[in-house]
N, C-alpha and C positions, 0 to 999 in steps of 0.2 A: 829478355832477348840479350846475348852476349853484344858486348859496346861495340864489336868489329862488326857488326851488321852492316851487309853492303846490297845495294837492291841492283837486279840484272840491269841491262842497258836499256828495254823496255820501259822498265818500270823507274827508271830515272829520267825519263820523259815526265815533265809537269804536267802537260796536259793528260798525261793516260792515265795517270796515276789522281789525278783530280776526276774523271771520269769516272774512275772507277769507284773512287768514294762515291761517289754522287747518284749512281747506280745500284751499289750494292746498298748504299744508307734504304734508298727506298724500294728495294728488294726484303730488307729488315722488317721494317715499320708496315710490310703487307705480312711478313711469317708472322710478328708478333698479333696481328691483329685475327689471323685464320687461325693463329695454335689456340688462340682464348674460346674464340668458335668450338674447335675441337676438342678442347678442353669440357664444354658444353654439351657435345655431343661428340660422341665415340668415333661415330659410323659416319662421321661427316665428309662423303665421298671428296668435294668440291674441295674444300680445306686443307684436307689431307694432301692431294696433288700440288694445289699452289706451294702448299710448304716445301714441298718437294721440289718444285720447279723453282725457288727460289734459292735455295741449296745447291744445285745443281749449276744453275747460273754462275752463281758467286765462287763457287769449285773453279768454275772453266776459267772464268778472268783469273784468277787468283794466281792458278796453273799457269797462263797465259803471263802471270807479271814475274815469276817466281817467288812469288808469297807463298812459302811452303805453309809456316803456321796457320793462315787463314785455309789452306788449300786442304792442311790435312783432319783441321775439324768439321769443314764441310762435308767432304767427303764420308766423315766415319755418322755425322747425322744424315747424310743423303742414304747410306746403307741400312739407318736403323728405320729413317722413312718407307726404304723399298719393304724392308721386313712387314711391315702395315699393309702396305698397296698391294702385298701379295698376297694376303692371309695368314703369314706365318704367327703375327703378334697380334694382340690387341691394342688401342695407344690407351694407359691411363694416367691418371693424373702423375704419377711418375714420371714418366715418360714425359709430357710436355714441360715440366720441373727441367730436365734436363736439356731439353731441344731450348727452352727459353735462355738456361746459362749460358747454351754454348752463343747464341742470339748476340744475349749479351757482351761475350766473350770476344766473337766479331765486332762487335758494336763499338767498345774498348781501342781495338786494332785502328779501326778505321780512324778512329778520332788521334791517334799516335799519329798517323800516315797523312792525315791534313795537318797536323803540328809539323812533320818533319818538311813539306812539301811548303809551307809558312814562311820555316824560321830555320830549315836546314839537320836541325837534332834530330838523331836517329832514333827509331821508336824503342819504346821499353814496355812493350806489354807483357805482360807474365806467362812463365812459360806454360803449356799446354797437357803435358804429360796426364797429371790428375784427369783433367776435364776428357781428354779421351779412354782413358780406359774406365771414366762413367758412363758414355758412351756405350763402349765397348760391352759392356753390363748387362743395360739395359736392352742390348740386343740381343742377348744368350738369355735372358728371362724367358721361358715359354711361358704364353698362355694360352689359355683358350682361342680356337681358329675366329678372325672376324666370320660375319655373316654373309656366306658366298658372292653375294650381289655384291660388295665393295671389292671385294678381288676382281670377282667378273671386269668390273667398271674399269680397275687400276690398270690392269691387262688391253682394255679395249681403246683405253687413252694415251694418247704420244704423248712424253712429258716435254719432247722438242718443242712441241707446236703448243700455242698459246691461244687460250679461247677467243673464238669470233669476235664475243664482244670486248676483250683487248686489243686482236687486230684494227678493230673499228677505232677503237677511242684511240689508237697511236697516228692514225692517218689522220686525224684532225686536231691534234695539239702539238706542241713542238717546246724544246726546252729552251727558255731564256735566262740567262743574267738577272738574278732580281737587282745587280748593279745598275746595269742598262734600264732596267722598268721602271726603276726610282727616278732615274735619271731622263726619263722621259714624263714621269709625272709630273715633276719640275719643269722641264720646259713646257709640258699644258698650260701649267700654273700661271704662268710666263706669257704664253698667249693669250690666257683669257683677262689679265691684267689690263695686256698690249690693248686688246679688243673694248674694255672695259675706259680707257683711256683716249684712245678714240674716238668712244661713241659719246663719252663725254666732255671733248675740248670744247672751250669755249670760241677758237678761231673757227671751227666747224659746224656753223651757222645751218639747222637744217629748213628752216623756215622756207616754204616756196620752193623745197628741192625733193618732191615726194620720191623721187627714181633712189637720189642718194638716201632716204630715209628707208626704201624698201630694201634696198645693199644693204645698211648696216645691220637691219635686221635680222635678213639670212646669215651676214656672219657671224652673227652674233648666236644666231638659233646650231649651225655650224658647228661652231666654238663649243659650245654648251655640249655638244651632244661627242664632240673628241674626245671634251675632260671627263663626262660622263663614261666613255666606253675607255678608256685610261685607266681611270679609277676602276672600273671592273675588273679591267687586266689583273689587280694585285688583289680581289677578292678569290679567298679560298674558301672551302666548306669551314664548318668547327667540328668536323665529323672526327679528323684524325685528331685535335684535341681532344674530344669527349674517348675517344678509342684507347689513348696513350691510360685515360684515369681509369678504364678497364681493367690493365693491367696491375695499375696502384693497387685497386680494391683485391683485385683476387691475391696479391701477396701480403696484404693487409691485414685480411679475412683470414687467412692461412697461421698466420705469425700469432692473430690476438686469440683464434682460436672463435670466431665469430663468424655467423650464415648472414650471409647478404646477397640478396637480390639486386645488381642494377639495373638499372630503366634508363634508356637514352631516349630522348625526345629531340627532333628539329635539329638534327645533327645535319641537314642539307642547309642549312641558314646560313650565309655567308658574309664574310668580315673581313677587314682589312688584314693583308698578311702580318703586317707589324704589330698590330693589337692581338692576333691569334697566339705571337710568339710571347708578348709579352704575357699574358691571360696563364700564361703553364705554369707561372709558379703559385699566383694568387689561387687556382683553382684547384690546383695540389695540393697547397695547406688545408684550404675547405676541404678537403675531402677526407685528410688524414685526422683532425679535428673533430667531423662528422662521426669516422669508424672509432678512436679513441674514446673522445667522449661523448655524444651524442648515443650512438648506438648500446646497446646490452649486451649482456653474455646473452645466450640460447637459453639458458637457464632460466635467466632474470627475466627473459621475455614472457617465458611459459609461467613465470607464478603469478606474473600481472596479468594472464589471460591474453598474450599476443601473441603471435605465428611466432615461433623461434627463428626463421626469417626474416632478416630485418630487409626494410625499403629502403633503395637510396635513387635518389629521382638526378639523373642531369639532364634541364630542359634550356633550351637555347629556342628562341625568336626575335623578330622585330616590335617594336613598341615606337611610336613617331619618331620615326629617323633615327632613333638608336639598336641596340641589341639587347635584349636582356635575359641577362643568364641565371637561371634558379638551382641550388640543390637543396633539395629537401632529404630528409631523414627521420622516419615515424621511430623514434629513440624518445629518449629522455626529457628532451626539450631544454629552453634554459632555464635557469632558477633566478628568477630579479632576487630574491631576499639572501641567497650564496651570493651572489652578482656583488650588490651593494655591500655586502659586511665585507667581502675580500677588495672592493677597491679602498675602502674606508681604513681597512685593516694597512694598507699601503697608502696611503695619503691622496689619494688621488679625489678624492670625495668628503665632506664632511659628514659624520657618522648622521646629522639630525636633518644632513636638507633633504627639499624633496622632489624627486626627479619622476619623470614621465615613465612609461615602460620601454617606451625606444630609445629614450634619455640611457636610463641603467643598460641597458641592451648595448647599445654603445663603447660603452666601459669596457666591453672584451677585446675592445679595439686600440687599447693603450699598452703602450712600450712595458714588457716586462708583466702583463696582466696574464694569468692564468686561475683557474679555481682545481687545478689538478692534485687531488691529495700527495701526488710523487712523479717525479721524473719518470718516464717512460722510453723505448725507444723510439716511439713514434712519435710525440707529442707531450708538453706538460711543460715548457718551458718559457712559455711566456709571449715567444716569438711570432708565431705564428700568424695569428690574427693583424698583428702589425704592421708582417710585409702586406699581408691581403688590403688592409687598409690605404696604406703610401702606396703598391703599386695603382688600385683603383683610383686614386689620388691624382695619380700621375699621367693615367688613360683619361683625365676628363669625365671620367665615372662617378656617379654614387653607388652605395652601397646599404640597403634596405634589409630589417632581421624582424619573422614573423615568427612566434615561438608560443607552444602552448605546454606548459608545466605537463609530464607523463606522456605527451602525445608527440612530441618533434617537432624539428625546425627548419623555416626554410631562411636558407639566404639568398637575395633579388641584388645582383648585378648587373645594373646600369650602364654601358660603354657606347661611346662614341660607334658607328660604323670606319668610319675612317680619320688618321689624327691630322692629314694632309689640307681639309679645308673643314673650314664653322661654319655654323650658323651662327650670327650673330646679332645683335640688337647697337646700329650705330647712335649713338649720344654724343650730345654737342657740351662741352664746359670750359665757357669763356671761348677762344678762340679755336679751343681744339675737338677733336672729334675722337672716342674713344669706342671699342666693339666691346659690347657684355656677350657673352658666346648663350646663346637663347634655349639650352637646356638648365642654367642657372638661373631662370628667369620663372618668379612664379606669378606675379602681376603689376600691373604701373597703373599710378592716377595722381592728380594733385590735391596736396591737401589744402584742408579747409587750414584760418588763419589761429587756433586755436588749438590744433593738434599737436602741436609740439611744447614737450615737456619735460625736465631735468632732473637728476637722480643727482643730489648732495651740489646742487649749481655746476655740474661740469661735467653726466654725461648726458647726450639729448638722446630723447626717446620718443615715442610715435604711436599711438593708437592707430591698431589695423584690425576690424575684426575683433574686437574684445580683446586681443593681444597688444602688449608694450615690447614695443620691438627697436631694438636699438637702430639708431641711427649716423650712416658715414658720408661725409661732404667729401667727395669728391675731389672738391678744389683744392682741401687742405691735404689728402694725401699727396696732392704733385704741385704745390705751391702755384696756383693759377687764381687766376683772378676771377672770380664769376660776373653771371651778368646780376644777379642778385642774390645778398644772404639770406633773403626774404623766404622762409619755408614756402609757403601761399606763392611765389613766383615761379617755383622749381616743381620738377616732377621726382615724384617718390618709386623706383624699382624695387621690389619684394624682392629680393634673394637670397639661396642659401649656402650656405656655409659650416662644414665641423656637425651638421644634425641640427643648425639651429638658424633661423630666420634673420634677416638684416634690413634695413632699409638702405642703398644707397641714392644718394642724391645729387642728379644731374641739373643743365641747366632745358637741355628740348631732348627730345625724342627724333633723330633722323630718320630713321626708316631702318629695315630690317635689310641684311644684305649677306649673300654666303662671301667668303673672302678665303684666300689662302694665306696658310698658315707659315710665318716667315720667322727665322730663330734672328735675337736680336746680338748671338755671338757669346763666346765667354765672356767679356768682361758686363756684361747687362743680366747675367743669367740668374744670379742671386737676389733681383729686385724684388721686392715682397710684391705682390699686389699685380704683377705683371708676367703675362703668360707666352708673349711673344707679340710679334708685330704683322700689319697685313697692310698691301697697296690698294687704297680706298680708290674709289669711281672717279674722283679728282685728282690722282695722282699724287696724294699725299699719303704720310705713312702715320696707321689707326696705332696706337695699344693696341692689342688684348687684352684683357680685364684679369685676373684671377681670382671670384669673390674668397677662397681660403683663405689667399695673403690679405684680402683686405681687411676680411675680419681679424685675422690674427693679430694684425696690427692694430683693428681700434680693440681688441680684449687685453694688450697687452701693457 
């Protein structure tokens, strides 16, 4: 776009021009999702229109702000869609090839149009010429007439009027601010503290006052059931995440020259929006990883005796209070003996020790780790697997890899439902009170007075189960004073850490408790060992635990 770009008087309105992004975005994110449909199938009446009627829309505002570039690619895809609706074309995979770029191409715009709307700079998206007269192209292709009944159909539908059950779903949701919804999830947070604070001051004697005991109840029951329906507020489906990797695979598939079938499973399963947004990149690289290397050529498949169609499974559910997310891929699977000579080949292993099969599995999980005989454009750099690791890292997630040599792999993603509030496990050491968040948690008991044992006089270890499992005081990571160094006095927590088991050790067990989740600020954010802060039943302020930094610190 020439630097003199100047937008009419409408469209230099903030608010309209925010609207209209925010409308046409998800105007987008329904085309790309029907063209894959249709891509699917030809004669897919339903798909076909939406497409349409989302083109059409985004023409009229477009029109409406004088967005000629966005106006006029619209418009030439809305003409190559009527050609369809009416019998004249057939859509194929061509066809949606280029309905996707020009998608794309808006896509582009809009993201210019929220930068200039931002920070004032006037947009610079590329000019259009090309992209219309492929358009233009693909419209003068005859082919064969569709199959009467989709004409009939195209003909018999208003593209103005929008299906019943849109009308329906628009009269009962309403667009909000995810500013405003964060900001009211914070002040739940806020009340149920307040509430929580209350019910347990010590001036507020309930003994002999059963009326004020049955009040605090109800507000307490109340309370519960705000933050509860709060926190709903900012649950979405993971449908339009699992929809966007739709996309990935079919341009994936296309590029490496490879059949793949995907399978979405429990795409209604809902999750915190922040965890949704953060999930797209970690669940991207798995996927691109999966189609590179995991999967075969058609060719390689048929000499092994398997469908030249490769499986790629994305399943999403609940698991006790978390989510967990799977992709599987009936490919190649990993190879532990490539695994270990290529981390060993890189230092990161010694060539003779001897590691687990989840242990070596692991290892694809290091900075710079790849087993790709060449750079590739998709993948082979080493990277990939790394972000997937630090962001699951970062979600309060594990990350779990089940692989069978020739037969494929699954990856089991672990995640939090929401990163707003824990579960946690409160612990008492010395005078303080710290929360281990109670997915990191694999069991507590105290040891006998004999169980503790030393590697070269200086690091302690612990019999659990037939395993020597190292073990971390507490006290010594945050210089406090216990009530005893006595093992036999203290209670021992299993947790894990990096794929590998820990003991740490507390002075009692308080009790289990959800708490919200409080950021301790920049200057506190770098503390190894500590995940944030939360306002306890007594009005004092917990840790949060981190068992990664803990361990990292006693391995280091």
């Amino acid at each position: 776009m020439p630097a003199d770009f100047q937008l009419n008087e409408l469209a230099a309105d903030p608010e309209l021009i925010n609207d209209f992004i925010v409308e046409s975005r998800e105007h987008l994110a329904a085309v790309e999702l029907h063209l894959l449909a249709l891509d699917q199938d030809a004669a897919n009446a339903e798909s076909l229109h939406a497409i349409f009627r989302g083109f059409h829309t985004i023409k009229g505002l477009a029109g409406f702000l004088g967005l000629d570039a966005i106006q006029e690619v619209a418009h030439e895809v809305e003409t190559l869609l009527d050609l369809a609706r009416n019998g004249q074309i057939s859509v194929s995979s061509e066809h949606v090839d280029v309905i996707l770029t020009s998608k794309d191409y808006l896509q582009r715009w809009l993201a210019e149009l929220a930068e200039m709307s931002a920070t004032g700079k006037a947009p610079s998206a590329s000019a259009n010429d090309d992209l219309l007269a492929s358009i233009r192209r693909m419209g003068q292709k005859s082919e064969e007439p569709v199959a009467p009944a989709l004409a009939a159909l195209s003909q018999a539908q208003d593209p103005e009027r929008a299906p019943a059950s849109d009308q329906h779903s628009e009269t009962r949701s309403i667009k909000v601010d995810t500013q405003k919804l964060d900001y009211l999830v914070d002040m739940v947070g806020e009340m149920v503290i307040a509430q929580s604070l209350v019910e347990h001051d010590p001036d507020l004697s309930l003994q002999g006052k059963p009326r004020l005991s049955r009040n605090l109840a109800q507000l307490a029951r109340i309370t519960g059931e705000v933050q509860r329906t709060a926190m709903a507020m900012r649950m979405i489906p993971i449908r339009q995440l699992f929809r966007k990797m739709s996309r990935l695979v079919r341009d994936l598939s296309r590029k490496t020259g490879k059949q793949i079938d995907l399978e979405l499973q429990g795409e209604d399963t809902e999750l915190d929006r922040n965890i949704v947004e953060e999930l797209a990149d970690p669940l991207m690289h798995m996927v691109r990883n999966a189609v590179d290397h995991g999967i075969e050529t058609p060719e390689e498949r048929a000499a092994t005796g398997k469908n030249p169609a490769a499986r790629l499974l994305l399943k999403a559910g609940h698991q006790a209070g978390h989510i967990l997310l799977q992709v599987t891929d009936d490919g190649r699977g990993l190879n532990p003996e490539k695994i270990l000579r290529k981390a060993a080949e890189r230092g990161l292993v010694d060539e003779f020790v001897q590691l687990s099969e989840s242990e070596v599995f692991n290892l694809i999980f290091a900075p710079g780790f790849s087993t790709a005989e060449q750079v590739t454009s998709v993948s082979g750099r080493g990277v990939g697997m790394d972000v997937v690791k630090k962001q699951i890292m970062k979600l309060r997630g594990k990350i779990e890899i089940q692989s069978t040599l020739g037969q494929g792999a699954s990856f089991f993603l672990k995640v939090p439902l929401t990163l707003a509030i824990i579960d946690g496990l409160l612990v008492g050491v010395g005078g303080e009170s710290y929360v281990v968040p109670i997915f990191a948690v694999r069991e507590m008991f105290r040891p006998t007075g004999d169980a503790l044992s030393t590697v070269e006089n200086r690091d302690e270890m612990v019999m659990v189960r037939g395993s020597l499992l190292p073990v971390v005081r507490l006290h010594r990571r945050f210089g406090i004073r216990p009530r005893s160094e006595n093992l036999a006095e203290s209670v021992l927590i299993v947790t894990e850490a990096q794929g590998k088991r820990f003991c740490l050790v507390v002075d009692e067990l308080i009790g289990k408790q959800e708490v919200v989740i409080k950021s301790l600020g920049e200057s506190l954010r770098s503390i190894r060992g500590v995940a944030g802060g939360a306002i306890l039943g007594d009005g004092r302020v917990g840790l949060i635990l981190d068992p990664e930094g803990l361990f990292g610190q006693a391995a280091a």
